[in-house]
C-alpha positions in Angstrom: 0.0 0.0 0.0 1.4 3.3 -0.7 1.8 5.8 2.0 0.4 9.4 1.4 2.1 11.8 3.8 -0.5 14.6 5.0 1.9 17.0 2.9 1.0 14.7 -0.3 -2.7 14.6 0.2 -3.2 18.4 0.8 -1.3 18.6 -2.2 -3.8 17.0 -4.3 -6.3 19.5 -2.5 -4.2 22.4 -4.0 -3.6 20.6 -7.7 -8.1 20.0 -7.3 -8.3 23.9 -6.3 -5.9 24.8 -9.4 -7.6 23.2 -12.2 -10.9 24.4 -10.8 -9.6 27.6 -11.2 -8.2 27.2 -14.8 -11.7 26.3 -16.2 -13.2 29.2 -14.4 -10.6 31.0 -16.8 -11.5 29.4 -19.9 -14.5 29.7 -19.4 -14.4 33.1 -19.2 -12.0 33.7 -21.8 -14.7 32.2 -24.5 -17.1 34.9 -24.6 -14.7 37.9 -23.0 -14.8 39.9 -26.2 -18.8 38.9 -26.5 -20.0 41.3 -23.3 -18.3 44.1 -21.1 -15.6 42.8 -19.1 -17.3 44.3 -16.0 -20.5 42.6 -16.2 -19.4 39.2 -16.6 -16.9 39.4 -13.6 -19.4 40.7 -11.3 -22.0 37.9 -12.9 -19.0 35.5 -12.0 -18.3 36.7 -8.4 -21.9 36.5 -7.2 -22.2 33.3 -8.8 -19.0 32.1 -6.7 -20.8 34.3 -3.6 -23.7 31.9 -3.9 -21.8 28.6 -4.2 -20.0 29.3 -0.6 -23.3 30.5 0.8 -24.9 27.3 -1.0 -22.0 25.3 1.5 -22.6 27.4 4.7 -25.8 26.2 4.4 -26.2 22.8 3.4 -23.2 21.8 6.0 -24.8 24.0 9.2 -21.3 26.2 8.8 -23.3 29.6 9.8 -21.5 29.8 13.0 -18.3 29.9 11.4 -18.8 33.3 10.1 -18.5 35.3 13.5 -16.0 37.2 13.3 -14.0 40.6 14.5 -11.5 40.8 11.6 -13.8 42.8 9.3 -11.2 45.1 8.2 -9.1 42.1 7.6 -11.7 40.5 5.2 -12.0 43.7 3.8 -8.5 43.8 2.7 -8.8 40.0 1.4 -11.8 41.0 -0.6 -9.9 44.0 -1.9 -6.8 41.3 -3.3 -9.3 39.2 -4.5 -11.2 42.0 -6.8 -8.0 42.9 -7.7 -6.6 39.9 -9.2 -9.8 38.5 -10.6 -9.7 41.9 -12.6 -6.7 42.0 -13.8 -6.3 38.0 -14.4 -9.0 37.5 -16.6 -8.3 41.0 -18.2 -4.9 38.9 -19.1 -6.4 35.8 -19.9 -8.6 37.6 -22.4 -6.0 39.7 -23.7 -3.4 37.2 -24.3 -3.1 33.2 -25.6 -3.5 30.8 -22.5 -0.3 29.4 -23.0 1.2 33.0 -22.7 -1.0 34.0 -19.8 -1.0 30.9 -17.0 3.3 31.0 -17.4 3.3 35.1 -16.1 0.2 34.2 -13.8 2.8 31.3 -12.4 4.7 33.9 -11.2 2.8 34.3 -8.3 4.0 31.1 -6.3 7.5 32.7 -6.4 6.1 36.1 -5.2 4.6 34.0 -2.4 7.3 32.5 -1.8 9.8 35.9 -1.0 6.8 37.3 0.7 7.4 33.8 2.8 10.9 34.5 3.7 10.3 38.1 4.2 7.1 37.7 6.3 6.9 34.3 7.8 10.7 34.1 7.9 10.6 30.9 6.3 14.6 29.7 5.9 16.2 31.0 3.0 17.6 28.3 1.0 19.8 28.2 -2.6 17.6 26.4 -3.7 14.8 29.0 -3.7 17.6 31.6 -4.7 18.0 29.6 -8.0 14.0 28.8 -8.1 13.2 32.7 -8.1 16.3 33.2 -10.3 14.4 30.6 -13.1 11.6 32.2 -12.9 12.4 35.9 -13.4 14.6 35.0 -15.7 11.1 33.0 -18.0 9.0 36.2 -17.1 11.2 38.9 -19.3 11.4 35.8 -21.9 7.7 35.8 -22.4 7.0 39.1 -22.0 9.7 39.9 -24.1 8.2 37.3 -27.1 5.1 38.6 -26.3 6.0 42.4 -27.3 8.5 41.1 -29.8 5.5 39.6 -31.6 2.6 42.7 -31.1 0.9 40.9 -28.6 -0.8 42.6 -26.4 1.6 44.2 -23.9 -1.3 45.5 -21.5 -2.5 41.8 -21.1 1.2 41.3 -19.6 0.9 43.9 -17.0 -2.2 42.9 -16.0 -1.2 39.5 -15.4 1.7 40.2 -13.6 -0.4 42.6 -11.1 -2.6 39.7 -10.7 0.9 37.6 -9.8 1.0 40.0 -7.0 -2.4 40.1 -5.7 -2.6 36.0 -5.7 0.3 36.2 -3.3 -1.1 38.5 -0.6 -4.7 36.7 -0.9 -2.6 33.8 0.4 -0.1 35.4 2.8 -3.1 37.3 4.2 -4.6 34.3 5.4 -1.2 32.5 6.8 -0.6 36.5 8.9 -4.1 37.9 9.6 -5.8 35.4 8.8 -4.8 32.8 11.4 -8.2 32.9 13.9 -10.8 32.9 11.4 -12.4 29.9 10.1 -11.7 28.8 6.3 -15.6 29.3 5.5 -14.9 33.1 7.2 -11.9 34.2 5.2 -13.8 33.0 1.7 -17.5 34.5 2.5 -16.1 37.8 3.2 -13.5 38.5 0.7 -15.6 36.6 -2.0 -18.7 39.2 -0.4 -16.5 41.9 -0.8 -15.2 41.2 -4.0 -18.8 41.1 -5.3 -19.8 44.0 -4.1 -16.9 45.9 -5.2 -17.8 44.2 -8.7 -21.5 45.2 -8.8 -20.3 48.6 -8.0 -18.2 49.3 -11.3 -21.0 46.9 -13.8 -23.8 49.2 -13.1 -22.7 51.8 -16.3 -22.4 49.3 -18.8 -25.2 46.1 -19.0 -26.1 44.0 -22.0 -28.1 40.9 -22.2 -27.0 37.2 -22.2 -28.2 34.6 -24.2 -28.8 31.6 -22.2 -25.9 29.4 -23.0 -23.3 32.1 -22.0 -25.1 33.0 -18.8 -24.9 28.9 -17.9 -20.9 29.5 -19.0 -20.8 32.3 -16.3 -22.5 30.0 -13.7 -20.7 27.2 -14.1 -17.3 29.7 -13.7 -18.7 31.0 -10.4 -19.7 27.2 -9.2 -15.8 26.5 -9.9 -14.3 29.6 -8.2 -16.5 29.3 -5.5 -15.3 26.0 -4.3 -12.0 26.1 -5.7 -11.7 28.9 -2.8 -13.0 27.4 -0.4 -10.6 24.5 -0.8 -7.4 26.7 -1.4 -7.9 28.9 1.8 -8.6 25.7 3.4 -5.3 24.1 2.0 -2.7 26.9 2.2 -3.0 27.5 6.5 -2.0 23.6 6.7 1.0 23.3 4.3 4.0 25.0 3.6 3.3 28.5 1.2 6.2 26.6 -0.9 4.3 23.4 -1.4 0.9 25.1 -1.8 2.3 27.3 -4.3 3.8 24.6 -6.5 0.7 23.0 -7.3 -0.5 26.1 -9.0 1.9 24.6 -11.7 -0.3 22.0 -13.0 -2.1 25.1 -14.5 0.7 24.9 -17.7 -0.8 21.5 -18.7 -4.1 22.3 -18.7 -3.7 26.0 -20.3 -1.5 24.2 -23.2 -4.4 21.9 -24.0 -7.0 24.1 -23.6 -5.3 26.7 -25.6 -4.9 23.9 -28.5 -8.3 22.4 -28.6 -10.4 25.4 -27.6 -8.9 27.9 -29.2 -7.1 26.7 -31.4 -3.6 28.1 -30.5 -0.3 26.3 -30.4 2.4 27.6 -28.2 5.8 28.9 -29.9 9.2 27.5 -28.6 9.9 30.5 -26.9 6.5 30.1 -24.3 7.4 26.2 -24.2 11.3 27.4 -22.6 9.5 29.4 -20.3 6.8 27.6 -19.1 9.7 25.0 -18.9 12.0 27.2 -16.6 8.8 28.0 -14.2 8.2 24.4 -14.2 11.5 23.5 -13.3 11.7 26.3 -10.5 8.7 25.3 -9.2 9.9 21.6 -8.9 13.1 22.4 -7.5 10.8 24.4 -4.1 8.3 21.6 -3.9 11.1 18.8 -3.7 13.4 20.9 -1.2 10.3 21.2 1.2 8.3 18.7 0.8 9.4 16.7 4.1 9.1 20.3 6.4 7.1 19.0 8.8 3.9 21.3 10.0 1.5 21.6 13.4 
């Protein structure tokens, strides 16, 4: 019988919370040039609202949202309105197998916040990690304004880098006495509102099917919060962060079969590099032992 350490199995939890979020994405991404941009992310992020509030529920979890961090949440939902702006702005913008490789960025950014923050240990090996994956950042971007893509869709993506990294450091600093179904209510409330606030201006109609594409994206990001926040306060930000990597694979064969676009060699070195740096962090701490 093979023997899952508890590291492994919340791993899986983090790869499960990663792909849920890369079909959120694509989803997305297919009608993003159809209806304003505004519109369909606050459609999304009440959809996502509703999915948590569908759990509370169903699993008697209302006592769980007590809380005296309000400002805290506040903050959370901030992050989280930021980089589901700016990521799907990205993911729009740009080819998937562009995008997800400067989105990847973000375990790396957690992972200095980590040392700086948590004072996690400082290690070569994350010296040479972070090194990688600079280093396939400036070559994608690079390719990606070397080839008239669009250099906005860059920018965006790396802001939402930076925002995924404090959504999870917020919960492993401030975030340490409230419950998992707490921390996702409240930033994904926020979030929403914040949302619904900047839609109001600009409102078209849906047809059916792309308003059942929007629903299913919220279902997704809904519980693929619920299961990160409830992932990344019980493993290492290292370990948590390297899962995000599966992402590649998925945006690679989406980006082929869905829309139809196959990656140059210069995206494949890169996503290669993150890959690599991202491997090199998850072996190197995959035995740090946690309460």
């Amino acid at each position: 019988m093979i023997n899952i350490s508890q590291n492994q199995k919340f791993f899986l939890l983090a790869i499960l919370t990663f792909f849920f979020f890369t079909i959120a994405d694509t989803l997305i991404k297919f009608i993003g040039d159809t209806y304003p941009l505004n519109q369909l992310f606050a459609f999304q992020t009440i959809c996502g609202l509703l999915t948590v509030s569908f759990f509370i529920v169903v699993f008697k979890q209302q006592n769980t949202l007590k809380t005296s961090n309000i400002p805290v949440h506040l903050l959370r939902g901030l992050c989280l309105f930021v980089c589901t702006y700016c990521i799907y702005k990205g993911i729009i913008l740009l080819p998937l197998s562009i995008a997800y490789p400067l989105i990847l960025s973000s375990p790396m950014i957690l992972i200095t916040m980590g040392i700086v923050i948590l004072k996690e240990p400082i290690t070569v090996t994350k010296i040479i990690a972070l090194f990688l994956s600079v280093t396939a950042v400036f070559l994608i971007s690079g390719f990606s304004y070397q080839n008239g893509l669009n250099i906005m869709g860059v920018l965006y993506l790396i802001a939402g880098a930076v925002a995924v990294s404090f959504l999870d450091i917020i919960v492993k600093t401030l975030g340490k006495n409230e419950s998992t179904i707490a921390l996702t209510f409240y930033s994904v409330l926020f979030s929403a509102i914040f949302f619904v606030l900047i839609s109001f201006y600009n409102l078209e109609v849906m047809s059916l099917g792309d308003v059942l594409l929007v629903i299913i994206s919220g279902i997704l990001d809904g519980s693929g919060l619920l299961i990160g926040a409830y992932t990344i306060r019980r493993i290492d930000a290292s370990i948590f962060g390297f899962a995000q990597y599966s992402q590649l694979f998925h945006a690679i064969i989406l980006g082929i079969f869905i829309f139809g676009y196959f990656p140059y060699l210069l995206e494949i070195i890169g996503a290669i590099l993150i890959l690599f740096s991202g491997i090199m962090i998850f072996i190197s701490s995959k035995n740090v032992k946690h309460k």
